[in-house]
N, C-alpha and C positions, 0 to 999 in steps of 0.2 A: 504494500500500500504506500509505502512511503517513498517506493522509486516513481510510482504516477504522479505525486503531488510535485517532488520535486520536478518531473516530466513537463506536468502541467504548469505552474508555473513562469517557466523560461518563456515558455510558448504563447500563453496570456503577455507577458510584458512585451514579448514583440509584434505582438497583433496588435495588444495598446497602441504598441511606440509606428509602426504603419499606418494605424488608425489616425492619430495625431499629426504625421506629417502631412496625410493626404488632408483632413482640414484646413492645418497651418497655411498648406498651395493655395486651397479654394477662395480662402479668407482674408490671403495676403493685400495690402496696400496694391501690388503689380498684378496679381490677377483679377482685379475688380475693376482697374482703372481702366477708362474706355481707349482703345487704339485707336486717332485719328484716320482716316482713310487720307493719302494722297493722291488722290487720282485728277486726272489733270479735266479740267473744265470742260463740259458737252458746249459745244457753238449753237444757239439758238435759230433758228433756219424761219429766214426773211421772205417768204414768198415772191415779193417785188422785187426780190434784188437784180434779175434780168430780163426787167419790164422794161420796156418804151417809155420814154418821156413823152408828151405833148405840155408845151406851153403856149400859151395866149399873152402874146407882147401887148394887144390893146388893152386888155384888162388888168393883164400882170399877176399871171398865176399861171403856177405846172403844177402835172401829178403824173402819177405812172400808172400804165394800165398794162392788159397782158397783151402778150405777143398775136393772142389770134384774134384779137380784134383788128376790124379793119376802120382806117380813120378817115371822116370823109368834113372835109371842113367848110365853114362859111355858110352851111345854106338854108339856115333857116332866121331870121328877123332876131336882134341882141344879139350877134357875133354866135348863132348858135353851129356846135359842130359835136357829129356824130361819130359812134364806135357799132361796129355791129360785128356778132360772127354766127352762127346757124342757130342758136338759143333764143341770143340775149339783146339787145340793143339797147346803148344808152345816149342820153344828149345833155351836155351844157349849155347854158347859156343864162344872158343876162337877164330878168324878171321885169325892171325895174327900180326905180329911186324910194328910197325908204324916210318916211320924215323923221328928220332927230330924233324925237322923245315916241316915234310908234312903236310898238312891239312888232315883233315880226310873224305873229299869227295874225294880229288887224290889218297888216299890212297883204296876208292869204286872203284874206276874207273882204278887205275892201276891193279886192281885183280880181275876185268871183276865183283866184284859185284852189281856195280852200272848195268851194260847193261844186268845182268839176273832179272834184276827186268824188265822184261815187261810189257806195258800196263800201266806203273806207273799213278794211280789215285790221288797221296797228296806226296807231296816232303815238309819238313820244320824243321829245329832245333831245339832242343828240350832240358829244363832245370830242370834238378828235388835238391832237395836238395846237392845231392852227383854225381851228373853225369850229365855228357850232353853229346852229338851229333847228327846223325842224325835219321830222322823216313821218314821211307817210304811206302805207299800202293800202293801196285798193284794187277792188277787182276791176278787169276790163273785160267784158265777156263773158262767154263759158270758161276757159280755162288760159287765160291770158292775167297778167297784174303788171301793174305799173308799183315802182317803188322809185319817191322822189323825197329828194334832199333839196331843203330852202334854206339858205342860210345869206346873211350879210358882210358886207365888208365896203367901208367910207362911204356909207346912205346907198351901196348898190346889195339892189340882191337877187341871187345869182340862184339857178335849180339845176341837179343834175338827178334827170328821169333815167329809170330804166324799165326797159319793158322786158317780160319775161316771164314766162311759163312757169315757172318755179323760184316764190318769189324768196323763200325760207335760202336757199344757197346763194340767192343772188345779194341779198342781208350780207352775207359773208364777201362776196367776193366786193361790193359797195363798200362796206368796213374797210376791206384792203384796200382799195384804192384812195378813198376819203382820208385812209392813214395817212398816204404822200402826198397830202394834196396842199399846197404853199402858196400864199402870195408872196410876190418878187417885186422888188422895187426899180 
């Protein structure tokens, strides 16, 4: 009996002393602390960045649009000029003169372009780096929508319409573009 105890024993204290160390690992200041990651920066990917420019010297603004639109300029009344490609069509152009202190929905609504947007599906203001006002969808048709942006700059203001079958992507790709969109001095 007394060679097992001393047996046992030895074999208890190094189970202890095993048991202890793998704690002591767990529990150390270095294996709690978090290891920073270095891993080097993901590049955020610009859609625009090998768009076409168009700028307007009479009015003094550019923006980028995409490559498969086709750009057809000049022809409609306020310097207006068109993008089209198998979807989508859009158009800029000048609105007219805005008075000082108007707001720029009284300014939609005293020039009937507020009440030709029929059917209107999404009314709300809208902010991009260099421009704000408003955005409007409404339907045109059975399955056509017009999506237009009013916005001002020095008592002018200025709409870019687009017309389009699907108007939830075209939101998207208007974002995109309205992102670049600058006056130039």
């Amino acid at each position: 009996m007394k060679s097992q105890k001393g047996f046992f024993i030895p074999i208890l204290i190094i189970v202890s002393l095993i048991f202890l160390g793998i704690v002591a690992y767990f529990f150390s200041p270095e294996s709690t602390s978090l290891k920073l990651s270095t891993a080097s920066p993901v590049a955020s990917f610009d859609p625009t960045t090998n768009w076409k420019t168009y700028t307007d010297s009479q009015y003094g603004f550019n923006f980028k649009y995409p490559d498969q639109f086709t750009l057809n300029e000049g022809g409609s009344e306020g310097g207006g000029t068109t993008f089209s490609n198998e979807a989508t069509s859009f158009g800029i152009g000048k609105l007219g003169n805005i008075d000082k202190n108007e707001l720029l929905m009284d300014f939609t609504k005293r020039n009937g372009f507020y009440d030709a947007l029929t059917e209107k599906i999404e009314e709300k203001v809208f902010k991009f780096d260099t421009i704000n006002g408003l955005m409007f969808v409404s339907r045109l048709g059975k399955d056509r929508y017009i999506v237009e942006y009013i916005f001002s700059n020095n008592l002018l203001v200025y709409s870019i319409s687009f017309s389009t079958y699907d108007y939830k992507k075209t939101i998207i790709l208007s974002d995109q573009i309205l992102s670049t969109f600058k006056f130039v001095e």
